[in-house]
C-alpha positions in Angstrom: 0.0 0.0 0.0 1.1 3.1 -0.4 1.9 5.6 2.3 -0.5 8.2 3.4 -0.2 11.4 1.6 1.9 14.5 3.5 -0.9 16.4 4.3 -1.5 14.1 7.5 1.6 14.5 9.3 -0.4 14.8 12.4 -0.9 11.3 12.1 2.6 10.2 10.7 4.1 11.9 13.5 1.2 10.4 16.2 1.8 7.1 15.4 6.0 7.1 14.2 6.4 8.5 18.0 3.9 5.6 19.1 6.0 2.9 16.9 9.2 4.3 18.4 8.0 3.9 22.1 9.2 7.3 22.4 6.3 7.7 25.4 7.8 11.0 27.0 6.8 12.8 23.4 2.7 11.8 23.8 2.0 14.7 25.6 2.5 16.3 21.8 -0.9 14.6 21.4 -2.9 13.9 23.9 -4.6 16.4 26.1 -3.8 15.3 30.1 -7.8 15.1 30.7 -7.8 12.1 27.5 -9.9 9.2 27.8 -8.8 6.4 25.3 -10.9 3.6 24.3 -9.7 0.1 23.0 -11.2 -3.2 22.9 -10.5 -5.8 25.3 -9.4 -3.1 28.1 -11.5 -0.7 30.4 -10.9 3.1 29.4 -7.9 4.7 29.8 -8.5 7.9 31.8 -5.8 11.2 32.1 -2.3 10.8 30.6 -0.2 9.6 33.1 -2.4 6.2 33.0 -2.1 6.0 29.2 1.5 6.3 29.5 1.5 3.6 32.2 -0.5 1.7 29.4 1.6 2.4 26.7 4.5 2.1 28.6 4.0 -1.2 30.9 0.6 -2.3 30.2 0.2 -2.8 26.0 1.2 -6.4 25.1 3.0 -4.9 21.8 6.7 -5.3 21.8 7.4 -3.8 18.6 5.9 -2.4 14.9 4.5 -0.3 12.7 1.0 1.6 12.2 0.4 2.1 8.6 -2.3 4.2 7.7 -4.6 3.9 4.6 -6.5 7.1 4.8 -7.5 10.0 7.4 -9.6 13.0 8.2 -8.8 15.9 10.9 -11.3 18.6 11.3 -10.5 21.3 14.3 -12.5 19.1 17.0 -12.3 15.5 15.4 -10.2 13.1 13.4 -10.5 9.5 12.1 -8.1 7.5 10.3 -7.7 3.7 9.2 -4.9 1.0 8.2 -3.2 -1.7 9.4 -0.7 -2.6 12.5 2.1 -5.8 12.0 4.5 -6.5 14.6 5.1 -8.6 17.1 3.9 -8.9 20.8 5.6 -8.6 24.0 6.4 -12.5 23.5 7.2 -13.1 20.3 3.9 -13.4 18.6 2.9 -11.7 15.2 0.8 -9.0 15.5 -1.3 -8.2 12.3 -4.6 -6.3 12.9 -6.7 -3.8 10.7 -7.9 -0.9 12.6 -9.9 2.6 12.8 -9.2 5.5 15.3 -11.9 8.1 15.5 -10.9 11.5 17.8 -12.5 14.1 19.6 -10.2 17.0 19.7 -9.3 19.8 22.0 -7.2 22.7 21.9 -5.7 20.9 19.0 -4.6 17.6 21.5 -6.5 14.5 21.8 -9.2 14.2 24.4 -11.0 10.8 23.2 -9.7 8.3 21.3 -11.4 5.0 20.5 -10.0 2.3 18.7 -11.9 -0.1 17.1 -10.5 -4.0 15.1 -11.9 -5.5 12.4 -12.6 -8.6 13.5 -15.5 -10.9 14.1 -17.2 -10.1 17.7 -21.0 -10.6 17.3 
């Protein structure tokens, strides 16, 4: 696939620094009141608990987000593509996925995640 056109580098630059475990840059993205939600996990409210998440708690090891399209308005966002990798322990990681956003003050205050796979 090809990658996502350089008018999103919101996006590039969200998920390179997500990719890159660099966790102390976040705060570049998310607002400190943000509320993430992702399947199999109860939400993730205020910033220091989604950098405990991303930073003790998510079973990825390593990877890459590639993105197939996006959208960013002033007060929401979506985008969709693909994540391969490999877990924690060793297992490879390939899952389709969508973000939606709520925005605010140009930081992210809700993000849900949703996978494409079979769940009803």
């Amino acid at each position: 696939m090809n990658a996502l056109p350089q008018q999103y580098p919101w996006f590039e630059n969200m998920f390179d620094t997500i990719d890159s475990g660099s966790w102390k840059d976040l705060p570049r993205f998310f607002h400190p009141n943000v509320v993430y939600e992702r399947p199999g996990y109860p939400p993730i409210e205020g910033l220091d608990a989604l950098l405990d998440f991303y930073g003790r708690i998510r079973i990825i090891g390593e990877g890459k987000h590639t993105l197939d399209a996006a959208l960013r308005e002033t007060d929401r966002a979506i985008c969709w593509g693909h994540f391969n990798g490999r877990s924690k322990d060793g297992k490879i990681l390939a899952e389709r996925f969508a973000d939606a956003y709520e925005l605010k003050d140009g930081l992210i205050r809700k993000r849900t995640t949703f996978f494409f796979r079979a769940a009803i």
